[in-house]
C-alpha positions in Angstrom: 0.0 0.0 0.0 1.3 3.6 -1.3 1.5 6.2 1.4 0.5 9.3 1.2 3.8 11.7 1.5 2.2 14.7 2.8 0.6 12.7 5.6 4.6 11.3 6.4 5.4 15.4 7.0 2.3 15.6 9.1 3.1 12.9 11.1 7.1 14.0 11.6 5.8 17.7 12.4 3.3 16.4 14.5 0.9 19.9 13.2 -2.0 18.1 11.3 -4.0 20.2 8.5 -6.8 21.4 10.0 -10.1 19.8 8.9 -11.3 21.9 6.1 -14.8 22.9 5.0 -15.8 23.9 1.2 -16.2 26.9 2.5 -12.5 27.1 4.0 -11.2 25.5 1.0 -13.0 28.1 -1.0 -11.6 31.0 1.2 -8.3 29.6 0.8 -8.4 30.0 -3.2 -9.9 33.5 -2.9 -6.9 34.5 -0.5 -4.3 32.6 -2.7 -5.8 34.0 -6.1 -5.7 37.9 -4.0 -1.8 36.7 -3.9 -1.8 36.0 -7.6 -1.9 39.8 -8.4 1.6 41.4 -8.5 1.2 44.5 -7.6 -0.5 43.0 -4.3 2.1 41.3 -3.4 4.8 43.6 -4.0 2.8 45.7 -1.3 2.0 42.8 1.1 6.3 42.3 1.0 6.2 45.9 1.3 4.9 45.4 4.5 6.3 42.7 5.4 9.8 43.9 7.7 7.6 47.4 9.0 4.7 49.4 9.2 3.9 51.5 5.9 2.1 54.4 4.7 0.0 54.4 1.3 2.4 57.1 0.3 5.1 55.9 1.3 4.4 51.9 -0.3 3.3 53.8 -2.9 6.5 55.5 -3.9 8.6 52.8 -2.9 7.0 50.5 -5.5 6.2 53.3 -8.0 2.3 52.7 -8.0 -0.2 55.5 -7.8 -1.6 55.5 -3.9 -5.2 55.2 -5.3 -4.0 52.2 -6.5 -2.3 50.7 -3.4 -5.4 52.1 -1.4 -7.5 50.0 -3.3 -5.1 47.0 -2.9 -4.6 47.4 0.9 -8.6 47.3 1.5 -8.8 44.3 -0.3 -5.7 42.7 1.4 -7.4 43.9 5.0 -10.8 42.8 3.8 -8.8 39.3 3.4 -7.0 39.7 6.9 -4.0 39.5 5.1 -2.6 43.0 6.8 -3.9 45.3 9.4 -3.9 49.2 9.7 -2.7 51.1 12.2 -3.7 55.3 12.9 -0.8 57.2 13.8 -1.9 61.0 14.1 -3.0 61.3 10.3 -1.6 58.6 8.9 -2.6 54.7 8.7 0.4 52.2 8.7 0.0 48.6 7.4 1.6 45.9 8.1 1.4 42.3 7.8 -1.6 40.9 10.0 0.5 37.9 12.1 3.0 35.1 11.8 0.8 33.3 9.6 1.0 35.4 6.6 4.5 36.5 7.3 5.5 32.6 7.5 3.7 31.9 3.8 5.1 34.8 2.2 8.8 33.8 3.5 8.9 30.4 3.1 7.4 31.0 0.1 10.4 33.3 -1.2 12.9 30.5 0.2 11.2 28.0 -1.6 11.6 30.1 -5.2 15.2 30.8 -4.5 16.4 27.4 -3.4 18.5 25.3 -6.3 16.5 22.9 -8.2 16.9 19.5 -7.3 17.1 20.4 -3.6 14.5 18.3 -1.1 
């Protein structure tokens, strides 16, 4: 009998997937699809290391701000970063771990050598 592989890295990391609903499963495509989009992501790495204004995201990336304003709501409407008011300004960041862990080992994963496992 074939075993399954991801199960085996389950089983070592002893961190089983959580039981997943359509719904969840669903959610999980929306958020991974809102990833899909350049641009977003650029910001959400933006964010990543500190706290950001729209301006200031915006001119680091060279985007207009309406544009990363309309990005950020929909990366906040996916819980993907928070905003914080400081006098005028909001600052975004990343929302927790979670997100900062996917986007990393993400970026490790891409830059490894082939042929590495």
């Amino acid at each position: 009998m074939c075993s399954d592989p991801c199960s085996e890295a389950q089983d070592a990391k002893n961190s089983p997937l959580p039981v997943l609903s359509s719904q969840d499963i669903a959610q999980l495509a929306d958020t991974f699809k809102l990833l899909g989009d350049p641009s977003r992501l650029r910001i959400l790495l933006q964010c990543l290391t500190h706290p950001a204004a729209v301006n200031d995201i915006a001119e680091a990336l060279q985007l207009s701000q309406s544009l990363v304003s309309h990005h950020l709501r929909l990366l906040k409407a996916a819980r993907l970063v928070i905003g914080e008011r400081h006098a005028r300004h909001i600052y975004y960041r990343v929302a927790d771990k979670h997100v900062s862990h996917v986007l990393l080992d993400m970026a490790v994963h891409l830059t490894e050598e082939q042929g590495e496992d």
